[in-house]
mmCIF entry with sequence, helices, sheets and N, C-alpha, C, O atoms, coordinates in Angstrom:
data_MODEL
# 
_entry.id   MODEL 
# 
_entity.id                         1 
_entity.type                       polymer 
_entity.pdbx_number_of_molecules   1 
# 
_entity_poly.entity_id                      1 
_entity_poly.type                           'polypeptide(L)' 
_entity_poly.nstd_linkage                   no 
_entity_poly.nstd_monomer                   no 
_entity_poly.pdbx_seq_one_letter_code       
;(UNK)(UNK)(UNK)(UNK)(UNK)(UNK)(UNK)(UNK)(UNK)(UNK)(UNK)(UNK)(UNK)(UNK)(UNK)(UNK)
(UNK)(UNK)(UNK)(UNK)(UNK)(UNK)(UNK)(UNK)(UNK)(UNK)(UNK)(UNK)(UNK)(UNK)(UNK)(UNK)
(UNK)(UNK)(UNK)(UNK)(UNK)(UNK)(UNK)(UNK)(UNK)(UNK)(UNK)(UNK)(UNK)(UNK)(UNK)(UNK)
(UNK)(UNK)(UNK)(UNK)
;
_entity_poly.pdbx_seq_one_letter_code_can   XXXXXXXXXXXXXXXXXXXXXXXXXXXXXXXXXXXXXXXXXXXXXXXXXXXX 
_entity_poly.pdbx_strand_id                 A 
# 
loop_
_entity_poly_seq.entity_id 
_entity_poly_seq.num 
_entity_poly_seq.mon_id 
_entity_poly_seq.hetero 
1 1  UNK n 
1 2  UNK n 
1 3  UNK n 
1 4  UNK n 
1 5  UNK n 
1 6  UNK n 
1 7  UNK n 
1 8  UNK n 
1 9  UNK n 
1 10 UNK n 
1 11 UNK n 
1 12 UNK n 
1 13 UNK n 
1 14 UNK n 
1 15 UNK n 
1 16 UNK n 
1 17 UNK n 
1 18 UNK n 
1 19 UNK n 
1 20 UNK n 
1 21 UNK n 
1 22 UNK n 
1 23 UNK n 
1 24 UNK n 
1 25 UNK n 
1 26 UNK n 
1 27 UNK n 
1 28 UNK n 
1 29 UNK n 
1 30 UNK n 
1 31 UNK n 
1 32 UNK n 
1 33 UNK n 
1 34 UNK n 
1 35 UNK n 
1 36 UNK n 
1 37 UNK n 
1 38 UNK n 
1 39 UNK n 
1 40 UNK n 
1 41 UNK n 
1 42 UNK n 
1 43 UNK n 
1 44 UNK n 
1 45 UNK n 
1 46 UNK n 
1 47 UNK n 
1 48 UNK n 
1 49 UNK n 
1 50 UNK n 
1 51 UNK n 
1 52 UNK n 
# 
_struct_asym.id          A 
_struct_asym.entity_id   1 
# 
loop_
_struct_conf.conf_type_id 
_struct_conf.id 
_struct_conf.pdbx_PDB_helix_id 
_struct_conf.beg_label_comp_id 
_struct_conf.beg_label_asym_id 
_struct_conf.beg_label_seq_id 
_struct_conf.pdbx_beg_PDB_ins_code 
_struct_conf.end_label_comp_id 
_struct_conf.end_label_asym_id 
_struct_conf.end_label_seq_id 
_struct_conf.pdbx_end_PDB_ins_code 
_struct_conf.beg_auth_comp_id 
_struct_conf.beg_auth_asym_id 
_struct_conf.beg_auth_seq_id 
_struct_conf.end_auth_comp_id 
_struct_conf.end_auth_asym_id 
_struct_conf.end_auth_seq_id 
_struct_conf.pdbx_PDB_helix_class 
_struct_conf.details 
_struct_conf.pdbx_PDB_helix_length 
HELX_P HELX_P1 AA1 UNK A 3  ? UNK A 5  ? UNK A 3  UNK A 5  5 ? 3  
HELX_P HELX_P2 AA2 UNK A 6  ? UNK A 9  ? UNK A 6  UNK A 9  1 ? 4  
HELX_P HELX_P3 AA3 UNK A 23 ? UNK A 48 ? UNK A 23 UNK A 48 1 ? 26 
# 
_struct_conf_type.id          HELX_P 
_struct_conf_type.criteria    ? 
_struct_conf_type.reference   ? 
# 
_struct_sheet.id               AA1 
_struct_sheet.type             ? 
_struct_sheet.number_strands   2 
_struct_sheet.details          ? 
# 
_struct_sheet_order.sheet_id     AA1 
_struct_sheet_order.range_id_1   1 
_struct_sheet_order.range_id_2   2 
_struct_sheet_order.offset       ? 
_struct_sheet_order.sense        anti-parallel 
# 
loop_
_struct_sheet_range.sheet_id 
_struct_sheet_range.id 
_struct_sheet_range.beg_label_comp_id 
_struct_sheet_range.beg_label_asym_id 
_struct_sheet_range.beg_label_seq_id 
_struct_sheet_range.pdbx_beg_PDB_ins_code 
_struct_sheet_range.end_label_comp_id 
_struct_sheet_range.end_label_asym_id 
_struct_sheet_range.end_label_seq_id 
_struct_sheet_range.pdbx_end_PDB_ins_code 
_struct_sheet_range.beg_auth_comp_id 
_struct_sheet_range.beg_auth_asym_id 
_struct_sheet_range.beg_auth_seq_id 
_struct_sheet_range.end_auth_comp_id 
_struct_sheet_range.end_auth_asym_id 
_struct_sheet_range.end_auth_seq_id 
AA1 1 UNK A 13 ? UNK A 14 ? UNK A 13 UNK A 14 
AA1 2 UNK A 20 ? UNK A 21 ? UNK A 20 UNK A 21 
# 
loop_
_atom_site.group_PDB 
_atom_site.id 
_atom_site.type_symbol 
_atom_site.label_atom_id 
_atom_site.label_alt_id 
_atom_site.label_comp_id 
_atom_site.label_asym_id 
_atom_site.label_entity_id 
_atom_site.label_seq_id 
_atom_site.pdbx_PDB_ins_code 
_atom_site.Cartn_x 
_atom_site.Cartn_y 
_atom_site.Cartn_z 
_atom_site.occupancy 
_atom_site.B_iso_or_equiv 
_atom_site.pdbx_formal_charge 
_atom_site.auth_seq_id 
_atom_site.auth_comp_id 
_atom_site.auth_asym_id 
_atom_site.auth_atom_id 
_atom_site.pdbx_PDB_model_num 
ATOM 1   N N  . UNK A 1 1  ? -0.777  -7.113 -19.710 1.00 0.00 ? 1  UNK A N  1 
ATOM 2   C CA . UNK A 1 1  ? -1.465  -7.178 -18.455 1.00 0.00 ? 1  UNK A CA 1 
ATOM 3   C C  . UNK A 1 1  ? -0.493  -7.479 -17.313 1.00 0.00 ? 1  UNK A C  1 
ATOM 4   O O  . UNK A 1 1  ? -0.733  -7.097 -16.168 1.00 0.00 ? 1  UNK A O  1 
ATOM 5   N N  . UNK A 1 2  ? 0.958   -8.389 -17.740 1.00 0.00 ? 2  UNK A N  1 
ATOM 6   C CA . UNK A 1 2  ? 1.936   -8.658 -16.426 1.00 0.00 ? 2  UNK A CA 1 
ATOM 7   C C  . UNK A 1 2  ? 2.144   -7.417 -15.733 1.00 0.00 ? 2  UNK A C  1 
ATOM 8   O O  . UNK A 1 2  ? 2.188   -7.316 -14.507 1.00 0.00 ? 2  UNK A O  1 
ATOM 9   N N  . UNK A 1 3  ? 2.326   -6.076 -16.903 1.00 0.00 ? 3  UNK A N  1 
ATOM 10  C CA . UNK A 1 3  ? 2.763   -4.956 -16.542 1.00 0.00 ? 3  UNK A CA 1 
ATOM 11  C C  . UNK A 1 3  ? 2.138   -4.193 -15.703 1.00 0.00 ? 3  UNK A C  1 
ATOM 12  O O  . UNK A 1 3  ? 2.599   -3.491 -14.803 1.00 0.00 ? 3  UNK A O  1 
ATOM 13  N N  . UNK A 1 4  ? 1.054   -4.362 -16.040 1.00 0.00 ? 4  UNK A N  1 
ATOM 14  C CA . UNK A 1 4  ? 0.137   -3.560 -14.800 1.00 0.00 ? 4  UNK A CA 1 
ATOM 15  C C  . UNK A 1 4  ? -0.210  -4.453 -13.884 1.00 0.00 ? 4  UNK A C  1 
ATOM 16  O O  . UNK A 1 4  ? -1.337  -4.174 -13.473 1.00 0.00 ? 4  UNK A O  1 
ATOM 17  N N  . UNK A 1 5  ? 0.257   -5.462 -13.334 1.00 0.00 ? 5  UNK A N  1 
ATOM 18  C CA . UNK A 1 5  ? 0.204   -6.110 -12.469 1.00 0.00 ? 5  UNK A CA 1 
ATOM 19  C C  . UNK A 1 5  ? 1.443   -6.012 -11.339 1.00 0.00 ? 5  UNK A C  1 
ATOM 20  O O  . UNK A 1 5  ? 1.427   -6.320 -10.147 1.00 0.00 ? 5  UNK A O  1 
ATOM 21  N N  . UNK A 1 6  ? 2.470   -5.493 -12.130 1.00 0.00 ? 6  UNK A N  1 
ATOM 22  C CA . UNK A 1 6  ? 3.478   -4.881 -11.834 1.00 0.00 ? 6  UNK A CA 1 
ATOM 23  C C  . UNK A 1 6  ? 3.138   -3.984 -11.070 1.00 0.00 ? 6  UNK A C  1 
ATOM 24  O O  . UNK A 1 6  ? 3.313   -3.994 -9.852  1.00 0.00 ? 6  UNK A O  1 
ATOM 25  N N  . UNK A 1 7  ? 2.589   -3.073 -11.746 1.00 0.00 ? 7  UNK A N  1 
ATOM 26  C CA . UNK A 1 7  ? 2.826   -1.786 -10.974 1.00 0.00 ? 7  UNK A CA 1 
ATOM 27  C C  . UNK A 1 7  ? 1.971   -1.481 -10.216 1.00 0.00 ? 7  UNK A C  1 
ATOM 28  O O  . UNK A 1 7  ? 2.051   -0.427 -9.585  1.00 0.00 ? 7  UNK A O  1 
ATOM 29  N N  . UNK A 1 8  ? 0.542   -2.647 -10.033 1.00 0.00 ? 8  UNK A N  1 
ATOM 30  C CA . UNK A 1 8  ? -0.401  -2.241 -8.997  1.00 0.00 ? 8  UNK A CA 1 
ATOM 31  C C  . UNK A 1 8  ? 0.547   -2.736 -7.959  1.00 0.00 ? 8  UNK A C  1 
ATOM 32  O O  . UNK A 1 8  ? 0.657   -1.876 -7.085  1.00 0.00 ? 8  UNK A O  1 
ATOM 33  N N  . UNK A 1 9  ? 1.208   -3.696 -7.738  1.00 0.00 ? 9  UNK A N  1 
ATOM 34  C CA . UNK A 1 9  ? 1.392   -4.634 -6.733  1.00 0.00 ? 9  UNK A CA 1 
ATOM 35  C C  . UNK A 1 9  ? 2.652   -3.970 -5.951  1.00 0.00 ? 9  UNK A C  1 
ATOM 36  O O  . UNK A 1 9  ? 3.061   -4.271 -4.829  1.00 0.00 ? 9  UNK A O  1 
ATOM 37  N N  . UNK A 1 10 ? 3.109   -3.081 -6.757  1.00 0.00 ? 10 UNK A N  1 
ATOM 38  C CA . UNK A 1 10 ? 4.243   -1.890 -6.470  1.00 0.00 ? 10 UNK A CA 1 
ATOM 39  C C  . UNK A 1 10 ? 3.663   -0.705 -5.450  1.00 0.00 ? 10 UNK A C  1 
ATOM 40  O O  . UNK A 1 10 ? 4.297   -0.158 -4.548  1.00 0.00 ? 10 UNK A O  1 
ATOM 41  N N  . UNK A 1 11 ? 2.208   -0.447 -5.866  1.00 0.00 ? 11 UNK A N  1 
ATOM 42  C CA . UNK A 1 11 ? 1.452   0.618  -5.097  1.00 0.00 ? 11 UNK A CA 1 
ATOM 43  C C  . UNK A 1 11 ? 1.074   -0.013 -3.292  1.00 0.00 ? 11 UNK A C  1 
ATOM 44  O O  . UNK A 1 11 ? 1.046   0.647  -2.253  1.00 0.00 ? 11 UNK A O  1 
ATOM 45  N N  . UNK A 1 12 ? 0.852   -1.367 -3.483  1.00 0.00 ? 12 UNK A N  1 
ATOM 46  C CA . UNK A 1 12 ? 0.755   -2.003 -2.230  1.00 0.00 ? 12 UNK A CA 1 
ATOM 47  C C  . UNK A 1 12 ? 1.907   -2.279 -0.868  1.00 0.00 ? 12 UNK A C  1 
ATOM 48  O O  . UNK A 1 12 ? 2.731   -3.184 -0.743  1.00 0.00 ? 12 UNK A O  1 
ATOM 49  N N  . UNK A 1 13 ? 1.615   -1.215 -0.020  1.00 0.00 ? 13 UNK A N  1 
ATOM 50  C CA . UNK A 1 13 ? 2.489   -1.624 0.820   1.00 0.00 ? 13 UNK A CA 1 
ATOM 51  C C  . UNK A 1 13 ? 2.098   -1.669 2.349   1.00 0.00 ? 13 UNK A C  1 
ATOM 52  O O  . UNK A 1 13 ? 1.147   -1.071 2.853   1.00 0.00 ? 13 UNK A O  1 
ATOM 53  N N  . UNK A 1 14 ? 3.142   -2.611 3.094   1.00 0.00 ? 14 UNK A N  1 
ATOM 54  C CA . UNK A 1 14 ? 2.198   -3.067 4.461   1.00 0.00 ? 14 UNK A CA 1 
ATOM 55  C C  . UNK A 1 14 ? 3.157   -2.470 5.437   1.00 0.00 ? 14 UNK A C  1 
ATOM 56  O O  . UNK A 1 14 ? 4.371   -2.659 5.527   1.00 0.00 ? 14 UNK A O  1 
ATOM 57  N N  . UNK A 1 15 ? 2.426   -1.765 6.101   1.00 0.00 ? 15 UNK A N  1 
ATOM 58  C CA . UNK A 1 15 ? 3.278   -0.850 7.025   1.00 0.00 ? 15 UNK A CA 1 
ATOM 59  C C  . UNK A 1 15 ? 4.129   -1.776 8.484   1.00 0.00 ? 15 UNK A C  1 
ATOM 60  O O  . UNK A 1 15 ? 4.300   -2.984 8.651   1.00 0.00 ? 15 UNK A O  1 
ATOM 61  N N  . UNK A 1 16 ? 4.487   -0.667 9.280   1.00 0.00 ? 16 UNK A N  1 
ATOM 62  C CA . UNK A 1 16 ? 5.335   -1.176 10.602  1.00 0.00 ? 16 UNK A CA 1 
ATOM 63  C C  . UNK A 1 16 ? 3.995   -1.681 11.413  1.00 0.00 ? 16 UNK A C  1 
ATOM 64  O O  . UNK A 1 16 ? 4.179   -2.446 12.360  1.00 0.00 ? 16 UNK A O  1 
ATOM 65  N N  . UNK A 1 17 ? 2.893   -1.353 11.137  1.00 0.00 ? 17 UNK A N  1 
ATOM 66  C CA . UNK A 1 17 ? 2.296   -1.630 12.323  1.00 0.00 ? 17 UNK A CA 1 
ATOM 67  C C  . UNK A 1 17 ? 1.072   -2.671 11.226  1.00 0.00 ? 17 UNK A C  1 
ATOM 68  O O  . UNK A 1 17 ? -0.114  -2.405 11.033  1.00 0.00 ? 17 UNK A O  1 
ATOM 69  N N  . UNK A 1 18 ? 1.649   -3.539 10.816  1.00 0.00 ? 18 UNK A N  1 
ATOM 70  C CA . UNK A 1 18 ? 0.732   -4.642 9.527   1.00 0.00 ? 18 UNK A CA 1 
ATOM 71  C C  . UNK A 1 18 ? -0.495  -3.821 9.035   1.00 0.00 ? 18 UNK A C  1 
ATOM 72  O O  . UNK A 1 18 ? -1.541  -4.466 8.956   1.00 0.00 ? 18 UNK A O  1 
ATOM 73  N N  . UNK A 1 19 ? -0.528  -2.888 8.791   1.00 0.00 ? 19 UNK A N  1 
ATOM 74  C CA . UNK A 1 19 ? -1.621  -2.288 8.150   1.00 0.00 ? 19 UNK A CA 1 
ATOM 75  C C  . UNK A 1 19 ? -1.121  -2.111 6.375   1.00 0.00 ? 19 UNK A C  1 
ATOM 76  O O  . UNK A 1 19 ? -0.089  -1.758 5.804   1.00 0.00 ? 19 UNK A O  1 
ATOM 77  N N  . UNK A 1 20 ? -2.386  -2.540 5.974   1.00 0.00 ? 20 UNK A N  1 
ATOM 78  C CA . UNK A 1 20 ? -2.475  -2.557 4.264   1.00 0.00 ? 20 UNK A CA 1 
ATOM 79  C C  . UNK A 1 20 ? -2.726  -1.142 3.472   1.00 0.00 ? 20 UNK A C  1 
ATOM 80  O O  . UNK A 1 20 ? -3.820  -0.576 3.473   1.00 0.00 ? 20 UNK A O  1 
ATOM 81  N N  . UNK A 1 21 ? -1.621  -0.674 2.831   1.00 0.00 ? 21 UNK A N  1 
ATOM 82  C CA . UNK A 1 21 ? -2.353  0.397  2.177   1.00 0.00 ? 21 UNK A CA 1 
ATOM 83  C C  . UNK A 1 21 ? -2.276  0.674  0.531   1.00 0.00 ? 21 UNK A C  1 
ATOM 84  O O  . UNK A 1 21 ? -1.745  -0.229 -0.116  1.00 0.00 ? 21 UNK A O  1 
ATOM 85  N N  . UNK A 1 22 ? -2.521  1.270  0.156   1.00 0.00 ? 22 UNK A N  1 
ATOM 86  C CA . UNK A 1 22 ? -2.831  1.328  -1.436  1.00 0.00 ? 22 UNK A CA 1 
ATOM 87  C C  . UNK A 1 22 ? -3.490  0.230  -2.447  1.00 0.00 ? 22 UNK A C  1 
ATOM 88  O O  . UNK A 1 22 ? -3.562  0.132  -3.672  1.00 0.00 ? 22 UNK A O  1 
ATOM 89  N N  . UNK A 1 23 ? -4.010  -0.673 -1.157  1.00 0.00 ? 23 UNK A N  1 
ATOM 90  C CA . UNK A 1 23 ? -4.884  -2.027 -2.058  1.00 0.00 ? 23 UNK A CA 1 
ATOM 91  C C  . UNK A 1 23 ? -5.709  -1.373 -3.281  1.00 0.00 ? 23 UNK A C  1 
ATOM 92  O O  . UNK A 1 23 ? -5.773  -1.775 -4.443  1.00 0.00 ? 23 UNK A O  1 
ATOM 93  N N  . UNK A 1 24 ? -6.492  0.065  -2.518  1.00 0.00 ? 24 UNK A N  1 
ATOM 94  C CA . UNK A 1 24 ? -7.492  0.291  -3.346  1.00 0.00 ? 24 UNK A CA 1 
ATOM 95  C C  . UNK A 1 24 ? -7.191  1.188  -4.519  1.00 0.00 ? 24 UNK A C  1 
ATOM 96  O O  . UNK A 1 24 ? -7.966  1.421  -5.447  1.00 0.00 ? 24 UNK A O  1 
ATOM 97  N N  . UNK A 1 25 ? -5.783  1.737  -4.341  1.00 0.00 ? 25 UNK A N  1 
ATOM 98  C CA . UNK A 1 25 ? -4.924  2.027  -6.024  1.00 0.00 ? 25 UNK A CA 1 
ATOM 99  C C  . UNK A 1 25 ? -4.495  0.760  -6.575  1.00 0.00 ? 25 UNK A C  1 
ATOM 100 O O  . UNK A 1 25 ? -4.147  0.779  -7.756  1.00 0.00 ? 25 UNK A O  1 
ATOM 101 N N  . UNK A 1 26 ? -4.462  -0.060 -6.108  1.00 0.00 ? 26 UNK A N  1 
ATOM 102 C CA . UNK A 1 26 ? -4.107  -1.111 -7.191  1.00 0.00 ? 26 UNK A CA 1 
ATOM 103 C C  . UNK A 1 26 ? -5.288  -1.543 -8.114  1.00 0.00 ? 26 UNK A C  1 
ATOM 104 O O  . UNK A 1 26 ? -5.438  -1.755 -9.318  1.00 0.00 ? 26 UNK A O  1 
ATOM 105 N N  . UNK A 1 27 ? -6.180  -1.581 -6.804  1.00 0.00 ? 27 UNK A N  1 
ATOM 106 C CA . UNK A 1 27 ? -7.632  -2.029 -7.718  1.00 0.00 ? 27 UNK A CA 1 
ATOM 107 C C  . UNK A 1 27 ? -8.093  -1.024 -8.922  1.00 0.00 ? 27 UNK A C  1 
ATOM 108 O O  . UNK A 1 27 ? -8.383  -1.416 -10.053 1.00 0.00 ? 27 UNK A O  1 
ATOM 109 N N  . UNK A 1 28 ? -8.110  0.127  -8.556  1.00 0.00 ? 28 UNK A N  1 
ATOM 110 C CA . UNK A 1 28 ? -8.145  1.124  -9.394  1.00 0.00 ? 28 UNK A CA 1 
ATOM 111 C C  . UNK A 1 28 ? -7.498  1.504  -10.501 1.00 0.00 ? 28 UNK A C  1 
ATOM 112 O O  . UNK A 1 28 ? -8.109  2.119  -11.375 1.00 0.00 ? 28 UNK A O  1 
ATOM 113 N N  . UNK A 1 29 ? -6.177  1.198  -10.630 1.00 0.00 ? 29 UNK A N  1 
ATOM 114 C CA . UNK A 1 29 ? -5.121  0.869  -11.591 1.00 0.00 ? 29 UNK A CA 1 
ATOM 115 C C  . UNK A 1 29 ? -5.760  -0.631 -12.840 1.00 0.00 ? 29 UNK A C  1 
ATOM 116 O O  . UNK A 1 29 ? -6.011  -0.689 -14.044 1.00 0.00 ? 29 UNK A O  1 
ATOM 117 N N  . UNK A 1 30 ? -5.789  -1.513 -11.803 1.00 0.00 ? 30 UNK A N  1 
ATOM 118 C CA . UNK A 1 30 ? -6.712  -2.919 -12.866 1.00 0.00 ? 30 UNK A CA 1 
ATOM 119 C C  . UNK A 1 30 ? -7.959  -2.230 -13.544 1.00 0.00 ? 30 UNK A C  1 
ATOM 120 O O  . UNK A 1 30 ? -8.276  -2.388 -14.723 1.00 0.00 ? 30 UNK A O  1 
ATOM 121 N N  . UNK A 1 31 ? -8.746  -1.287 -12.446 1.00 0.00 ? 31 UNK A N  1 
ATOM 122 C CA . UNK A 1 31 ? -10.290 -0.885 -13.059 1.00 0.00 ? 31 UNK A CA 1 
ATOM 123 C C  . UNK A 1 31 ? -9.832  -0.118 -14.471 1.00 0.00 ? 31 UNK A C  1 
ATOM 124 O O  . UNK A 1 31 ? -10.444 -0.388 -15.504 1.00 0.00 ? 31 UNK A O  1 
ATOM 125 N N  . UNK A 1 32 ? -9.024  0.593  -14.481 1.00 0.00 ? 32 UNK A N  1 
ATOM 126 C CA . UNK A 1 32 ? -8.240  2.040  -15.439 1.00 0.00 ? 32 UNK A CA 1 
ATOM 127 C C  . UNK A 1 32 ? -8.217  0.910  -16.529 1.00 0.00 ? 32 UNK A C  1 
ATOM 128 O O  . UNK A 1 32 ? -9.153  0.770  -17.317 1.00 0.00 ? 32 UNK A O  1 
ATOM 129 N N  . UNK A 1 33 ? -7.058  0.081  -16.535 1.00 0.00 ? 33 UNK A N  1 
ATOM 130 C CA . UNK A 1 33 ? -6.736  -1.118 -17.849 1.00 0.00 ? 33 UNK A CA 1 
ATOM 131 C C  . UNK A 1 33 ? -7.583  -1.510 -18.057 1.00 0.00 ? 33 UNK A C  1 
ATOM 132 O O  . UNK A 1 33 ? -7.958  -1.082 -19.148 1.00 0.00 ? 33 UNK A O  1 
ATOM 133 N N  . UNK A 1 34 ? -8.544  -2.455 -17.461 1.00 0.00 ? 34 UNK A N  1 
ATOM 134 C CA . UNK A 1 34 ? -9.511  -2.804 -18.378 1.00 0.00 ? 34 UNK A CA 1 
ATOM 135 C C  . UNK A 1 34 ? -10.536 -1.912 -18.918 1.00 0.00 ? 34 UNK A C  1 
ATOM 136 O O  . UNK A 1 34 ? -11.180 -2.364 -19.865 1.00 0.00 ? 34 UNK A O  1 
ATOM 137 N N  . UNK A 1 35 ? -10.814 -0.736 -18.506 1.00 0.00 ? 35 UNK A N  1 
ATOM 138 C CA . UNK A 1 35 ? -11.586 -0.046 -18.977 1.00 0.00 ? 35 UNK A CA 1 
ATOM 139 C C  . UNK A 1 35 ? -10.991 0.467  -20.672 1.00 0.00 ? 35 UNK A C  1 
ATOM 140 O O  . UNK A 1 35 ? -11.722 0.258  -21.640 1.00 0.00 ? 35 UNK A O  1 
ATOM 141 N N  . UNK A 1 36 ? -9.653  1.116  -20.840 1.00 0.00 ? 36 UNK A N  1 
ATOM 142 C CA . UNK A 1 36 ? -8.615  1.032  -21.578 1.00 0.00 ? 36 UNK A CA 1 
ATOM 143 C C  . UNK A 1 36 ? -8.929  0.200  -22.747 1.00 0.00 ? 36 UNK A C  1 
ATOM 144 O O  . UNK A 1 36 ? -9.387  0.490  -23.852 1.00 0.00 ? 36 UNK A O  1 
ATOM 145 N N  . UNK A 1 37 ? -8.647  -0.656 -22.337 1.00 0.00 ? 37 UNK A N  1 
ATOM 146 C CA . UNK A 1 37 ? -8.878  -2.131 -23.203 1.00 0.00 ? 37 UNK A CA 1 
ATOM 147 C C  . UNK A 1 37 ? -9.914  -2.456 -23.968 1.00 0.00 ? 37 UNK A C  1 
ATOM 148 O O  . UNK A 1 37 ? -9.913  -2.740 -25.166 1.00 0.00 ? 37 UNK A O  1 
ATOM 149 N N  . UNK A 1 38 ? -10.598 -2.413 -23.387 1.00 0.00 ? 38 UNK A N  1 
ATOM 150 C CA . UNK A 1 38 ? -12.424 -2.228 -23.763 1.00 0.00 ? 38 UNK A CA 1 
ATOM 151 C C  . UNK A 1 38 ? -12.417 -1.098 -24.691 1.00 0.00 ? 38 UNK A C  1 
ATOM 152 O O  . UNK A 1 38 ? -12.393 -1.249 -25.913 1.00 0.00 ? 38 UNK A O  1 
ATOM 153 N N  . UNK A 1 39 ? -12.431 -0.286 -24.267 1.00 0.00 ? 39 UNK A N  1 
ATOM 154 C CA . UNK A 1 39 ? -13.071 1.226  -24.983 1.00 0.00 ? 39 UNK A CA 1 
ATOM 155 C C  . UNK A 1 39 ? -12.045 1.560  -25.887 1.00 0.00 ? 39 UNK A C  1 
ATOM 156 O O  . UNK A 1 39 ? -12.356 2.385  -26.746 1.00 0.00 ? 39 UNK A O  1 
ATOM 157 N N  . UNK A 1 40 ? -11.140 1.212  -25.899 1.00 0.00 ? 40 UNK A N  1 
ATOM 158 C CA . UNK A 1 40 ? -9.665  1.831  -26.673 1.00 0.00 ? 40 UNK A CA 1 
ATOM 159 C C  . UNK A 1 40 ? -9.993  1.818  -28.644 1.00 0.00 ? 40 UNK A C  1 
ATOM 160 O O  . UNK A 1 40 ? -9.970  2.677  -29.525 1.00 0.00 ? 40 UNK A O  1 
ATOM 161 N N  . UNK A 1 41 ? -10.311 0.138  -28.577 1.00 0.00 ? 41 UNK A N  1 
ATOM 162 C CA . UNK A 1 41 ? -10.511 -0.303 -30.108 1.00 0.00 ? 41 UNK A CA 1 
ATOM 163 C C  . UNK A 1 41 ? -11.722 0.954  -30.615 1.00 0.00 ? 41 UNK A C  1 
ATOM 164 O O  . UNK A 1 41 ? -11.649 1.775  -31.529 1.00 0.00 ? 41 UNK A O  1 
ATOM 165 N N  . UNK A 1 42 ? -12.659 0.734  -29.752 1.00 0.00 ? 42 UNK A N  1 
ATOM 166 C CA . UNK A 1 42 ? -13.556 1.396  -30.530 1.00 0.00 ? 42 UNK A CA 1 
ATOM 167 C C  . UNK A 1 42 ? -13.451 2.764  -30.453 1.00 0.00 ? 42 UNK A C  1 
ATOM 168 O O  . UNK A 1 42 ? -14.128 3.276  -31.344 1.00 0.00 ? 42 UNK A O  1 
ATOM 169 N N  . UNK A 1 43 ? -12.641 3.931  -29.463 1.00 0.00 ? 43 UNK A N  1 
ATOM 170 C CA . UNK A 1 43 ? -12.280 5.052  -29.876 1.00 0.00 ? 43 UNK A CA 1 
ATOM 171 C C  . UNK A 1 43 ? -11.575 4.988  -31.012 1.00 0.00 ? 43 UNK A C  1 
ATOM 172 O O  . UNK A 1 43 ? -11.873 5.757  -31.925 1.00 0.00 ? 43 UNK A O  1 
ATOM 173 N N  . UNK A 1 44 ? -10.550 4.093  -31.158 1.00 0.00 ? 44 UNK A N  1 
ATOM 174 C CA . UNK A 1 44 ? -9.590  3.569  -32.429 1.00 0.00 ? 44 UNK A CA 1 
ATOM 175 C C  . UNK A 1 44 ? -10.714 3.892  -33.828 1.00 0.00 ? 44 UNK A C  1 
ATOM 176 O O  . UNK A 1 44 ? -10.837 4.841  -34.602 1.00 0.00 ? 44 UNK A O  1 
ATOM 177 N N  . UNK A 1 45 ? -11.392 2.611  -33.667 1.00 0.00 ? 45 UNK A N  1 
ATOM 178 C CA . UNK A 1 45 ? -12.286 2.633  -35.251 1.00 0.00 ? 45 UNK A CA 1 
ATOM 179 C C  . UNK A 1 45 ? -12.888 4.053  -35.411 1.00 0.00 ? 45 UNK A C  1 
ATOM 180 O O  . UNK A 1 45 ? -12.952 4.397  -36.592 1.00 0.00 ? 45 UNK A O  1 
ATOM 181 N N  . UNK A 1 46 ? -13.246 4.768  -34.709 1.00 0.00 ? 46 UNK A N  1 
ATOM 182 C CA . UNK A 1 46 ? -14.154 5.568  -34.592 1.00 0.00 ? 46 UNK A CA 1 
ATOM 183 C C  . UNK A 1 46 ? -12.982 7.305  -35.129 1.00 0.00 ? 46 UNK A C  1 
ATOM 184 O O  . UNK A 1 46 ? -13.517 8.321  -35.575 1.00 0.00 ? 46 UNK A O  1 
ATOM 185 N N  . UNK A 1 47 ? -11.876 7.207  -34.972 1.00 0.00 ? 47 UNK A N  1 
ATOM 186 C CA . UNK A 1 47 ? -10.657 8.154  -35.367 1.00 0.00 ? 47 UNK A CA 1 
ATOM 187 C C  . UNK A 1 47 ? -10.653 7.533  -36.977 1.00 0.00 ? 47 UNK A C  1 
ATOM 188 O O  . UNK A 1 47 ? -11.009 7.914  -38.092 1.00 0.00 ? 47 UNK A O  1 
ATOM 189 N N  . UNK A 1 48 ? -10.211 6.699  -36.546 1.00 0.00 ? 48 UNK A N  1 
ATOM 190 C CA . UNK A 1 48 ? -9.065  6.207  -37.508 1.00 0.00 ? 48 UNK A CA 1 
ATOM 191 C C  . UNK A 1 48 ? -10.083 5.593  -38.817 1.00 0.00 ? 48 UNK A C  1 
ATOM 192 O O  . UNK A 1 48 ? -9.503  5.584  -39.902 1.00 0.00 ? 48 UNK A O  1 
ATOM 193 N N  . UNK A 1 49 ? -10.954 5.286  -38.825 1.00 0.00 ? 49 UNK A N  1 
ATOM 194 C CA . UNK A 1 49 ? -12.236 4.522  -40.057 1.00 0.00 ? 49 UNK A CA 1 
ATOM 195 C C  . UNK A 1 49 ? -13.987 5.009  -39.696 1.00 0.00 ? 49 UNK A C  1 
ATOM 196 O O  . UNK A 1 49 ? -14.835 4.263  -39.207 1.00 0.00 ? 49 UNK A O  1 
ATOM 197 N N  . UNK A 1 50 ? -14.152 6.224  -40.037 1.00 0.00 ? 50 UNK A N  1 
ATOM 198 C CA . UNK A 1 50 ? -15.114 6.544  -40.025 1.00 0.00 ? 50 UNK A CA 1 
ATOM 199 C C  . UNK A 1 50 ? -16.118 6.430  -40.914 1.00 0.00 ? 50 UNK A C  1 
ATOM 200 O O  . UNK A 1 50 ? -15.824 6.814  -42.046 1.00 0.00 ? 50 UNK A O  1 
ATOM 201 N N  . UNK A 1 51 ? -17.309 5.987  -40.745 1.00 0.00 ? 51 UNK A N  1 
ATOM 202 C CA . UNK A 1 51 ? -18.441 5.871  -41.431 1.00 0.00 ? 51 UNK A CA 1 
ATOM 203 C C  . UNK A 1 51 ? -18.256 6.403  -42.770 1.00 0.00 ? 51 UNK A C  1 
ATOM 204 O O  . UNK A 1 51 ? -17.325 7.197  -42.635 1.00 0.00 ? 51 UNK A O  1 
ATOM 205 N N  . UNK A 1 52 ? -18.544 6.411  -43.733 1.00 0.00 ? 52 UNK A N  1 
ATOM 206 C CA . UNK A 1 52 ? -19.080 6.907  -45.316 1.00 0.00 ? 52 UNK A CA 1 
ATOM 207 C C  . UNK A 1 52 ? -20.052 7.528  -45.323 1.00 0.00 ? 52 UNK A C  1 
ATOM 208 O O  . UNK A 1 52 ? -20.520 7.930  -46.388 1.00 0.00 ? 52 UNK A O  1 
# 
């Protein structure tokens, strides 16, 4: 999770005139991983150990 914390915080940058941009790729980047995370195992079981 450091890692993608990494690289959202990489997408964030504040311009010459203090304006914020790519907040909402970062957020989107966190939304992506945890979604990932979640759903991953059970695509996993679902390949890899299927029902009988």
């Amino acid at each position: 999770m450091a890692g993608v914390g990494f690289i959202g915080a990489g997408t964030i940058i504040v311009t010459r005139r203090q304006r914020v941009k790519g907040l909402t790729t970062a957020a989107g980047l966190w939304s992506a991983a945890i979604i990932g995370l979640t759903l991953g195992p059970v695509f996993m079981r679902a390949v890899f150990w299927p029902p009988c």
